[in-house]
N, C-alpha and C positions, 0 to 999 in steps of 0.2 A: 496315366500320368505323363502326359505330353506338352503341358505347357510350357512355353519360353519362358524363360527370364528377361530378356532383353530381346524386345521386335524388328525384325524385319529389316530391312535395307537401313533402316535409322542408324544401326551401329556400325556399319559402312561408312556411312556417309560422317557419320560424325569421328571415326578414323580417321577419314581420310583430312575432313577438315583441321582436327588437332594435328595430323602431321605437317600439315600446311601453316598454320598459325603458328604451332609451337618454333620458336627461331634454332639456323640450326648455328651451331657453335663450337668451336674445335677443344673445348673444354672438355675433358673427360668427367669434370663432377657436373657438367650440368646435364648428364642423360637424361631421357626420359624413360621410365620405366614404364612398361605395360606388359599387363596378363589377361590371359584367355582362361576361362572354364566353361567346361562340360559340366553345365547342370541336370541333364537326362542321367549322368554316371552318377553324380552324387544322390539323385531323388531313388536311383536303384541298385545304389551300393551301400547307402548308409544305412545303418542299423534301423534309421527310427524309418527310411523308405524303406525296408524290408519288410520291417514289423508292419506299416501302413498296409503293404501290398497282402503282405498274410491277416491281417484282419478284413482287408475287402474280399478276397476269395471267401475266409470265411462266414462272409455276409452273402455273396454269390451262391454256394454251394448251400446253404439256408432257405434263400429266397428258388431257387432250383430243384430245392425239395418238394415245398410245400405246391410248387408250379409242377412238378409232376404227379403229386399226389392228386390236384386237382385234375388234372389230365385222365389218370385212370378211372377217375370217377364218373367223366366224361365219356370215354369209351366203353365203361360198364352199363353207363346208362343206353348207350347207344344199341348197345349188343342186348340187352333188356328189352327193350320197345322190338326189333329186329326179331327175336324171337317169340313175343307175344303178338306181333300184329296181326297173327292171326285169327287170335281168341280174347281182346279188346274192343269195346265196341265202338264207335267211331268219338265219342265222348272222351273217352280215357285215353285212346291213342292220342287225339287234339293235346291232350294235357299232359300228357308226358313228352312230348316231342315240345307243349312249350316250355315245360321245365327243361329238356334240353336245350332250349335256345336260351334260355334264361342261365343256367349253367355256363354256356358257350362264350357269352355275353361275362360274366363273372370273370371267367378263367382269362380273355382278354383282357380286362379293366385289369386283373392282380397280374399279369404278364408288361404292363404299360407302368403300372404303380412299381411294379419291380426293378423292373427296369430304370426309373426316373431316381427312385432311393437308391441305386445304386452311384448311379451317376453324379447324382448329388453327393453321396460320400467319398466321391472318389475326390472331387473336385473340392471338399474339402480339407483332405487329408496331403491334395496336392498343394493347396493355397497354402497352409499351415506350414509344409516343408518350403517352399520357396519364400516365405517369410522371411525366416528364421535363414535361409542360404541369402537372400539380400542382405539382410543385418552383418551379417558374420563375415561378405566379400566387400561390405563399406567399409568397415571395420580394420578387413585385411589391408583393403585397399590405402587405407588411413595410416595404418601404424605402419606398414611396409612402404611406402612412398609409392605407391602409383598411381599413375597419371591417369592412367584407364586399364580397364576391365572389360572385356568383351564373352557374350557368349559363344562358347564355339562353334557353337551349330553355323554361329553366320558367319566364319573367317575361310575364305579360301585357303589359306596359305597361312602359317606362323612356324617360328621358330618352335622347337619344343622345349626351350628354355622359357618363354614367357605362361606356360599351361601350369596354373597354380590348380586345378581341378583335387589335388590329389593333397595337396595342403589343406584345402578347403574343405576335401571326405573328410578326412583327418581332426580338424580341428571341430567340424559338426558332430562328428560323433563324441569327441570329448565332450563336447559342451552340455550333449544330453546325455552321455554316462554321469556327471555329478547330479549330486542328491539338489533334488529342489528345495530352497529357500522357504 
């Protein structure tokens, strides 16, 4: 669960340019406010990225079974043929060595298919929480007056007054502890 919420240099640059644009003014009410969040800490602090991350283990640890069960089945065969080659006759060894490669051939294909449902759930489960974390830092960003919102990951430097991250765990997780509608 690694992806950004906000890419690359973009939000740099687009910092830097609202600092340049926005005019500056010895008003005290007319600040501009701006926060930072840590979206990697909310997608693995918040309940539902916790529970995300414990339902893909236990889809890993599933798929890890059945991938080692197949596994010994493989080495059984293997140890099998190894110990008859001597009293098989050239017909039957042929065919049991192609049903090990045929085996061989399986155990890779469900080692690739495994691996790909993995990744596809993972990536869903990620998409889903950064949904619902956009929604909820427009929202912030809206009722609370700011101007901008950045992800952390791309700020050298902030103050740690502007890192709403921890408002944001906070209020995601209320939002999925109520009973759905």
């Amino acid at each position: 669960m690694s992806k950004l919420f906000f890419g690359g240099m973009g939000a740099c640059c687009l910092m830097l340019v609202v600092m340049l644009v926005v005019p500056v003014t010895s008003h005290a009410a007319d600040v501009v406010k701006f926060g930072s969040i840590d979206v990697q800490k909310v997608l693995n602090e918040s309940d539902t990225g916790k529970k995300a991350k414990l339902d893909l283990e236990v889809l890993i640890k599933s798929k890890q079974s059945t991938i080692d069960e197949k596994g010994k089945a493989i080495e059984k065969l293997k140890a099998d043929i190894e110990k008859q080659a001597s009293v098989l006759s050239a017909d039957a060894k042929k065919n049991k060595e192609e049903e090990l490669e045929k085996s061989v051939r399986e155990y890779q294909r469900l080692v690739q298919d495994s691996q790909a449902e993995i990744k596809k759930k993972e990536a869903e489960l990620t998409e889903t929480i950064l949904k619902d974390i956009k929604e909820l830092v427009e929202k912030t960003g809206e009722t609370e007056g700011y101007a901008l919102i950045l992800e952390k990951g791309m700020i050298v430097y902030s103050n740690k007054g502007i890192d709403i991250t921890d408002t944001i765990l906070k209020k995601y997780d209320e939002s999925k502890a109520k009973p759905a509608k």
